[in-house]
C-alpha positions in Angstrom: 31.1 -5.5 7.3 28.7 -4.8 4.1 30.5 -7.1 2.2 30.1 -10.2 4.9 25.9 -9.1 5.3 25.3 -9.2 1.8 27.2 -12.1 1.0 24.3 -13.8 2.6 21.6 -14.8 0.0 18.8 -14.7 2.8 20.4 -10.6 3.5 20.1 -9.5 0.3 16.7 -11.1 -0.5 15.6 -9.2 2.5 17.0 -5.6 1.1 15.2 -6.2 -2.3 12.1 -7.0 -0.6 12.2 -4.2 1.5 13.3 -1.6 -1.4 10.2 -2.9 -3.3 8.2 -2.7 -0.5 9.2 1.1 0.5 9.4 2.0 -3.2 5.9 0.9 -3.9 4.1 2.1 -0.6 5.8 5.5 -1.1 5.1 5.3 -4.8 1.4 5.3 -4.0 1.4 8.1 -1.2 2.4 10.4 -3.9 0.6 9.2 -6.5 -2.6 9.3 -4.4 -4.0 12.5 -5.1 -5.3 11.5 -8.3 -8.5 9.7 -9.5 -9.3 8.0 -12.0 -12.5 6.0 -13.4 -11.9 2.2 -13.3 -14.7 1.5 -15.2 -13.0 3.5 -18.0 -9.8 2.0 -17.7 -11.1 -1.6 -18.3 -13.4 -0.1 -21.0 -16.2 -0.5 -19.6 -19.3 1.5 -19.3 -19.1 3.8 -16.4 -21.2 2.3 -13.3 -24.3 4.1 -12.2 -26.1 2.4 -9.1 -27.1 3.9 -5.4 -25.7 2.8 -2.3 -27.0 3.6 1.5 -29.2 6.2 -0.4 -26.4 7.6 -2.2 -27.2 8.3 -5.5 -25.2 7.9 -8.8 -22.3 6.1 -7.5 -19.6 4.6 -9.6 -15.8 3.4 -9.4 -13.7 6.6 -8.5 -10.4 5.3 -7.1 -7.1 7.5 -6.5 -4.1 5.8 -8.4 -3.0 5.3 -5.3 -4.1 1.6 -5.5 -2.4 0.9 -8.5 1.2 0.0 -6.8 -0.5 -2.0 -3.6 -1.1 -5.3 -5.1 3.1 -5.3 -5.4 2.6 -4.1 -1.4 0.5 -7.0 -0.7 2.7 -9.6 -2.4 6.0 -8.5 -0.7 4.2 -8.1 2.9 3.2 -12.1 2.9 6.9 -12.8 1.1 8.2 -11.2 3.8 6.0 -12.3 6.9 6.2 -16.2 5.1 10.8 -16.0 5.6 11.1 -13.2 8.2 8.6 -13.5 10.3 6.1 -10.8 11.7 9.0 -8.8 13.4 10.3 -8.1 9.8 7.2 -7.2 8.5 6.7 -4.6 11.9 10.5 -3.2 10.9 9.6 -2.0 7.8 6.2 -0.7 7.9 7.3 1.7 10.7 10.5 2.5 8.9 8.3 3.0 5.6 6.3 4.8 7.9 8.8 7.4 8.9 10.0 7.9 5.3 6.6 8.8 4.9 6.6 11.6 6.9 10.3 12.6 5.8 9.1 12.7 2.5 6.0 14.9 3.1 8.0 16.9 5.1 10.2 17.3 2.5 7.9 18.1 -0.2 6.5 21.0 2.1 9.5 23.2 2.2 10.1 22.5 -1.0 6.5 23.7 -1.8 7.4 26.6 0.1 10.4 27.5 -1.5 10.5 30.8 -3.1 9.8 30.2 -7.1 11.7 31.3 -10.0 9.1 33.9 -11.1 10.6 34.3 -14.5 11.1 31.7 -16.7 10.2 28.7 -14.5 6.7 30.3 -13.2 5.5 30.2 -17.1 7.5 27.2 -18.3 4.5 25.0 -18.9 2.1 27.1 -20.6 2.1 25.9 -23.6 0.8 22.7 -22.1 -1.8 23.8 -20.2 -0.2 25.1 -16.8 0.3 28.5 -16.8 0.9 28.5 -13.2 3.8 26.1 -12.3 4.1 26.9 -8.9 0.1 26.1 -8.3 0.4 23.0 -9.9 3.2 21.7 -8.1 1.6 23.0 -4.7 -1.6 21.6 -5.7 -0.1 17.9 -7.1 2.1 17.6 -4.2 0.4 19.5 -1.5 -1.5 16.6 0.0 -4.4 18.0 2.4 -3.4 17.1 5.9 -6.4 14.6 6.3 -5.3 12.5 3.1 -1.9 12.4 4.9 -3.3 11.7 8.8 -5.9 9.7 7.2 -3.6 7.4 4.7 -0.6 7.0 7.5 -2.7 5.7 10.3 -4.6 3.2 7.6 -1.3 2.1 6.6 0.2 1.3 9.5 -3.0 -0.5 11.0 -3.7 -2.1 8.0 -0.1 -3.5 7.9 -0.3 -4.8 11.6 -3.5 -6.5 11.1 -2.4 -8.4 8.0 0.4 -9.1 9.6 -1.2 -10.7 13.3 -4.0 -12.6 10.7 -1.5 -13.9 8.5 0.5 -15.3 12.1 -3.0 -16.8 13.0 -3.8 -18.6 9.7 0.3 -20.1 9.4 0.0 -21.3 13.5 -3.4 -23.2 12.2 -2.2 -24.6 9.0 1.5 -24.4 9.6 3.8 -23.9 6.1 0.2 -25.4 4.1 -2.3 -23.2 2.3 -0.1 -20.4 1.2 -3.2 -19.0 -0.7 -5.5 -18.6 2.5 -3.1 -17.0 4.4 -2.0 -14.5 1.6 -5.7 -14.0 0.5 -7.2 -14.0 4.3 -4.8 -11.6 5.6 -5.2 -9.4 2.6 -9.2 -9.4 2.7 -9.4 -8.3 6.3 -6.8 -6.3 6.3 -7.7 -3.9 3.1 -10.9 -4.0 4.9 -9.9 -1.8 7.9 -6.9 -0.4 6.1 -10.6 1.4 3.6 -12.3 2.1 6.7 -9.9 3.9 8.5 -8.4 5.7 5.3 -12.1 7.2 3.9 -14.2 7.8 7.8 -11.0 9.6 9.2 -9.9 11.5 6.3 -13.2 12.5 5.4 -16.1 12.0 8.0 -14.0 12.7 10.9 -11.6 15.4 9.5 -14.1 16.9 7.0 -17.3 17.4 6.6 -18.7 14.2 4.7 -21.8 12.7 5.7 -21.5 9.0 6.9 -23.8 7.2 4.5 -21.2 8.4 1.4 -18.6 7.8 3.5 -19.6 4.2 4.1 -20.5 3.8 0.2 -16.8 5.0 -0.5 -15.4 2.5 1.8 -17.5 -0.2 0.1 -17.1 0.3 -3.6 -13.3 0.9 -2.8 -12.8 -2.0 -0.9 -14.7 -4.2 -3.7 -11.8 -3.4 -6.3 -9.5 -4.3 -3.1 -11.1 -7.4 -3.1 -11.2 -8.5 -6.3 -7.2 -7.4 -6.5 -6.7 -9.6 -3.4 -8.0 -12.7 -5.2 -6.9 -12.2 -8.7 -3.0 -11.4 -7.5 -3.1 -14.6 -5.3 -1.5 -16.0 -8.0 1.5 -13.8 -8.3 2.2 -14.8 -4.3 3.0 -18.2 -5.2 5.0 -17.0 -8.5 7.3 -14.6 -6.0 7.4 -18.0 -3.3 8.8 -19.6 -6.4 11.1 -17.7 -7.3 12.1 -16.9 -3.6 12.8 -20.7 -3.2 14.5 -20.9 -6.7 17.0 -17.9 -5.4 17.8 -19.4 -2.1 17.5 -23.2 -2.6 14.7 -25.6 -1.0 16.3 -26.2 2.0 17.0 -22.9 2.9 14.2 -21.3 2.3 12.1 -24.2 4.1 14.7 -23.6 6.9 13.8 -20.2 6.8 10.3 -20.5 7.1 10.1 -22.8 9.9 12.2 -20.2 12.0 10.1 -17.5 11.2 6.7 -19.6 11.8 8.9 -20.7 15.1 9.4 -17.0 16.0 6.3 -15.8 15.6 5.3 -18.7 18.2 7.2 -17.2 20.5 5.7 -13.7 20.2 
């Protein structure tokens, strides 16, 4: 039976989209916690400007955002040859090994440690607590988590109903708009959601920086959405180069067909 499914070129183009996909989106979940200064990174001079009457405001991101230009990209791949239902399989299945993995990682951070050797083991390099760093590194707060998950999973369903809406209007054309327009609004809600639950609704932050976190964050979003378009019709290439013209026109006229019917 595995050997007849991924005989199929369209099957196991599928599974390596959908490894990326999970890979990446957990990838960035643990990642998350930390932040770092874009500005810096680019080597630039850090920002300074005042937003909604919030004062010295720059680019603080989480890393997070480092793997979900590779999310984007495989999300349109996906909804372009398998349709919208493919793209609503594996955002709840991602989904789930979301929570499997955080529930995972908290026994593990409650695990008993080794209060010998391990407990000291990274002293010399500036942890002389191991245990504390590993609870603190991978013993996301429950708002990140609550907060991050239901962004996620909304922001995946929205890009996934605009994306349906652009295709039925300009059919297999404009693979740019539809990439690029499902991206923009969708990163939009996926920042609002993420930043007001996890941190106006489930903690104590005022709305104003709230709303100036949502803004500057989804402004890198943006600018990754258009600079990566790009890279979408790179992967359609080399989707079509893997599976032959035919087929992989064949396979986007049933999925445009399919999400018709939905």
């Amino acid at each position: 039976m595995v050997h007849a499914l991924l005989a199929d070129k369209a099957n196991r183009l599928f599974v390596f989209l959908a490894g990326f996909f999970i890979a990446n989106t957990l990838i960035a979940e643990m990642i998350g916690v930390k932040l770092f200064q874009l500005e810096t990174a680019l080597g630039f001079t850090k920002a300074d400007f005042t937003l909604l009457g919030q004062e010295h405001l720059s680019f603080v991101l989480s890393v997070g955002v480092l793997p979900w230009p590779i999310v984007f990209i495989m999300t349109d791949v996906i909804n372009d040859y398998y349709g919208v239902r493919g793209v609503r399989f594996l955002t709840l299945l991602t989904t789930a090994l979301i929570i499997f993995a955080f529930g995972m990682m908290y026994f593990a951070i409650h695990m008993p440690p080794d209060l010998g050797w391990w407990i000291g083991s990274g002293a010399s390099s500036g942890v002389p607590d191991m245990q504390a760093a590993f609870t603190n590194i991978f013993g996301q707060s429950m708002n990140i988590i609550l907060g991050s998950l239901t962004a996620f999973v909304v922001g995946q369903l929205v890009d996934a109903f605009v994306f349906r809406r652009i295709k039925r209007i300009t059919g297999d054309k404009r693979i740019w708009l539809r990439a690029t327009g499902s991206t923009i609004i969708s990163q939009l809600i996926d920042s609002v959601v993420v930043t007001y639950l996890a941190f106006w609704v489930l903690r104590d932050m005022s709305f104003p920086l709230a709303t100036a976190l949502v803004l500057t964050a989804y402004t890198y979003k943006l600018v990754v959405a258009i600079v990566s378009t790009p890279l979408v019709y790179l992967a359609h290439a080399g989707v079509e180069r893997y599976l032959g013209k035919e087929r992989a026109q064949a396979m986007r006229d049933a999925a445009l067909r399919r999400s018709d019917e939905q």
